[in-house]
C-alpha positions as CSV (number, residue, x, y, z in Angstrom):
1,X,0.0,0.0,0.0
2,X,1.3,3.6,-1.2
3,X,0.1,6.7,0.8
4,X,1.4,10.0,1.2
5,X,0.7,13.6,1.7
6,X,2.1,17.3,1.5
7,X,1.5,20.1,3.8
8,X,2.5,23.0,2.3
9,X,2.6,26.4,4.5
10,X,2.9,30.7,4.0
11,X,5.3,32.3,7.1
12,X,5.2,35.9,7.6
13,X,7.4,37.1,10.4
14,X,7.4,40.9,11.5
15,X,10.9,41.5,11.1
16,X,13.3,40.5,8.6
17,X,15.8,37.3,9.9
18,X,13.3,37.4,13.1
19,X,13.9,33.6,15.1
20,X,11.5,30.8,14.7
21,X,11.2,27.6,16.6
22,X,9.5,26.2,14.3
23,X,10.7,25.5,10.3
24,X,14.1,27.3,11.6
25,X,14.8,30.8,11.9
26,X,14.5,33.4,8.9
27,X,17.5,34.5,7.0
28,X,18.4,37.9,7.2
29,X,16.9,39.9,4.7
30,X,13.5,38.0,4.8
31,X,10.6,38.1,6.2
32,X,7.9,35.6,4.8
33,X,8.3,32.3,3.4
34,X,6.7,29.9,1.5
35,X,8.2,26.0,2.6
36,X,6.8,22.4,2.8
37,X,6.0,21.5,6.5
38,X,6.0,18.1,5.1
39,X,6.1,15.8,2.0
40,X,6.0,12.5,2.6
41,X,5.9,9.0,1.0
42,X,5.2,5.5,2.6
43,X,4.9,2.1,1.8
44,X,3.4,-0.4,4.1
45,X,3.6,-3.7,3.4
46,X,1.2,-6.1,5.3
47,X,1.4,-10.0,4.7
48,X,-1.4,-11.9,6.8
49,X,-2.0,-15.4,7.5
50,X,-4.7,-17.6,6.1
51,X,-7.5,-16.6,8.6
52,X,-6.4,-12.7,8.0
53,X,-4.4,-11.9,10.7
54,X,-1.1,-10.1,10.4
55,X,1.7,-12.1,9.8
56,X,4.7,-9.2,8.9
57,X,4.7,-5.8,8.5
58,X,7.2,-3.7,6.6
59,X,7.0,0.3,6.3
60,X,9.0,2.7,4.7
61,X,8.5,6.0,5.2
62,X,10.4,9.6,3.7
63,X,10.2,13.1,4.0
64,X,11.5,15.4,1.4
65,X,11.3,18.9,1.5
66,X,13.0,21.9,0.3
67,X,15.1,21.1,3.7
68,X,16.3,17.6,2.3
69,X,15.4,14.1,2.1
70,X,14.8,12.2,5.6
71,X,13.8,8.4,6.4
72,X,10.7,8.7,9.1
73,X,10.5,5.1,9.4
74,X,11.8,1.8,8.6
75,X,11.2,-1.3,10.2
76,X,10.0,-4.9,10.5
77,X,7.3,-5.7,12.8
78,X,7.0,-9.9,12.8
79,X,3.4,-10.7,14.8
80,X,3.3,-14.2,16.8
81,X,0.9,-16.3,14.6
82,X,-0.5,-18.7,17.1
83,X,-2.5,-16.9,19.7
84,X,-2.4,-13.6,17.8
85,X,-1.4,-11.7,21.1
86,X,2.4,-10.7,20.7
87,X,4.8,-8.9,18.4
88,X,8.3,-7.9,17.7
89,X,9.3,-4.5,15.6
90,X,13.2,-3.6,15.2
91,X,14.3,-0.9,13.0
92,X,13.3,3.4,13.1
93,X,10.4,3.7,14.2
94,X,7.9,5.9,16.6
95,X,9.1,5.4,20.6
96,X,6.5,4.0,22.9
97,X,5.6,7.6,24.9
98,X,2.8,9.5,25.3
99,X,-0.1,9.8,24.1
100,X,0.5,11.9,20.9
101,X,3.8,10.6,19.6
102,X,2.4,7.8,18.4
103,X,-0.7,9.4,16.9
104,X,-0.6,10.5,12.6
105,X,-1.4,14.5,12.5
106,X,-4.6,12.7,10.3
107,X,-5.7,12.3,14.2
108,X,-4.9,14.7,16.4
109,X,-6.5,17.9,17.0
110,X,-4.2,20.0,15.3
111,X,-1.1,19.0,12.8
112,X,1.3,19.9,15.4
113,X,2.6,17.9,18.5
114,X,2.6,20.0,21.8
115,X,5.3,22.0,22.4
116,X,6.6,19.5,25.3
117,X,6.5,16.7,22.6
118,X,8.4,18.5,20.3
119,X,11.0,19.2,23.2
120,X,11.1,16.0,24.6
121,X,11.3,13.9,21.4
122,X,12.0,16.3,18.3
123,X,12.2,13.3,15.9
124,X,9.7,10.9,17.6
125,X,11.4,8.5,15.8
126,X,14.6,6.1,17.2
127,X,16.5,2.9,16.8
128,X,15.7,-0.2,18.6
129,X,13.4,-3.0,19.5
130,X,10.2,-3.2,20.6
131,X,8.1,-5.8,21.7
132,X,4.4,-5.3,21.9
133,X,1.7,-7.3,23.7
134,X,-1.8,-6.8,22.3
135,X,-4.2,-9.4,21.6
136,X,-6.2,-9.5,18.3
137,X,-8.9,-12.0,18.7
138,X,-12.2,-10.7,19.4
139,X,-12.8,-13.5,22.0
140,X,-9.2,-12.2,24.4
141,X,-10.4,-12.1,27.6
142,X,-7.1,-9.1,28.0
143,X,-8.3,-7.6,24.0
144,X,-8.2,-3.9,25.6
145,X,-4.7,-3.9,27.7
146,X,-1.8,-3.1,25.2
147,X,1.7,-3.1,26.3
148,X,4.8,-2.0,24.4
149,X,8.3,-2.0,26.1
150,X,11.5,-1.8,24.1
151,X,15.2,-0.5,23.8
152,X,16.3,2.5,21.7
153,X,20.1,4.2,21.0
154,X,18.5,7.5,22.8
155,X,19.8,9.7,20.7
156,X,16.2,9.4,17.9
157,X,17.4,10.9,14.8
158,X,19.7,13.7,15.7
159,X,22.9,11.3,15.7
160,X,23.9,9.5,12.8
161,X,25.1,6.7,15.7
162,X,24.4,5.7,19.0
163,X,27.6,7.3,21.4
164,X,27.5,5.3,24.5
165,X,26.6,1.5,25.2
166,X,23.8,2.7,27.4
167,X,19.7,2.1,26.2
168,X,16.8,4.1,26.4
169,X,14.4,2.0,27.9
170,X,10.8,3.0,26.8
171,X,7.6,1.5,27.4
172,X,3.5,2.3,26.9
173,X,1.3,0.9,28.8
174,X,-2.5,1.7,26.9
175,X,-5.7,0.6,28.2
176,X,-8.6,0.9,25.6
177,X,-12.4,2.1,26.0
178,X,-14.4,-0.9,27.6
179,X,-18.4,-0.9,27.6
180,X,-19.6,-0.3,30.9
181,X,-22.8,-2.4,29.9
182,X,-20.0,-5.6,30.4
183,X,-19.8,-4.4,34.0
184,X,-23.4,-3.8,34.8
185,X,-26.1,-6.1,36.1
C-alpha cells in the first residue's frame, strides 16, 4: 500500500531574519516564506496469514522537503501467529511515549505535536526494538490492555550513531475504552 501527503505552508514574520522555533529561523533579509512542513511517502507492506491476521509488516516512510530528504521510518514488525497476542518490531520507528507521539497528524487535533513533545522527542522516531503485547482475537479475555516495552540508541534521529553503550528503555502501557454495559447487572 502507497500513501502520502504534503502540507505545504505561508510564514510571515514581523521583522526581517526574526527567530523561529519552528521551520528554523529566517534569513536575514527576509521576512515571509513559502516551505513544505512536510512531504511525505510511505509504503506499508502487510502479509497476513490464512484466517487474516497479520503475519509481517514492513514500512518505509520519507520526507522530502526543500530542507532535504529524511527516512521517518523503517522497520520490521514480525506478529506471533498462534494466539495472535504478541509482536516484535526492530528498525526506526515511533518510541512507545505518550499519548501523541504515536498518533498520525490525520488524528490529532491539530497537525502539530505540543510543544513538550516537540521538546522531549523532536524526531519521535529512534532505533531499537520493541516488543508489543496486544491481543487481536475478538474472544481475548485481556483484547483492551496493550503493552509495548523496548530499547532505543537514545539519541532518535539527531545522531547518525548511537555514542555510548547505554539504552533508552521506553515503554506504553494503553488501556482501551471498555463498555460499561459488560460491568453492569
Amino acid at each position: 500500500q502507497f500513501s502520502g501527503y504534503m502540507q505545504p505552508q505561508f510564514q510571515v514574520a514581523d521583522t526581517q531574519g526574526a527567530k523561529s522555533y519552528n521551520g528554523g529561523d529566517f534569513p536575514p533579509f527576509s521576512k515571509s516564506r513559502f516551505m513544505l512542513r512536510r512531504a511525505r511517502i510511505k509504503l506499508d507492506y502487510l502479509l497476513t496469514t490464512k484466517d487474516r491476521y497479520p503475519q509481517a509488516l514492513f514500512t518505509f516512510q520519507v520526507d522530502a522537503t526543500e530542507r532535504g530528504v529524511n527516512v521517518r521510518d523503517m522497520f520490521l514488525r514480525l506478529y506471533e501467529t498462534k494466539g495472535h497476542n504478541f509482536s516484535l518490531t526492530a528498525g526506526l520507528f515511533a518510541r512507545p511515549f505518550g499519548y501523541e507521539l504515536n498518533l498520525s497528524s490525520a488524528y490529532r487535533e491539530s497537525p502539530e505535536r505540543g510543544r513538550m513533545s516537540q521538546i522531549l522527542m523532536p524526531t519521535e522516531r529512534a532505533v531499537g526494538v520493541m516488543i508489543g503485547s496486544e491481543p487481536l482475537r475478538p474472544q481475548s479475555k485481556n483484547k483492551f490492555i496493550k503493552l509495548d516495552a523496548g530499547l532505543f540508541n537514545g539519541q532518535g534521529l539527531s545522531g547518525i550513531t548511537d555514542f555510548d553503550n547505554h539504552k533508552d528503555v521506553i515503554s506504553r502501557l494503553t488501556i482501551k475504552p471498555v463498555s460499561l454495559k459488560k460491568f453492569l447487572v
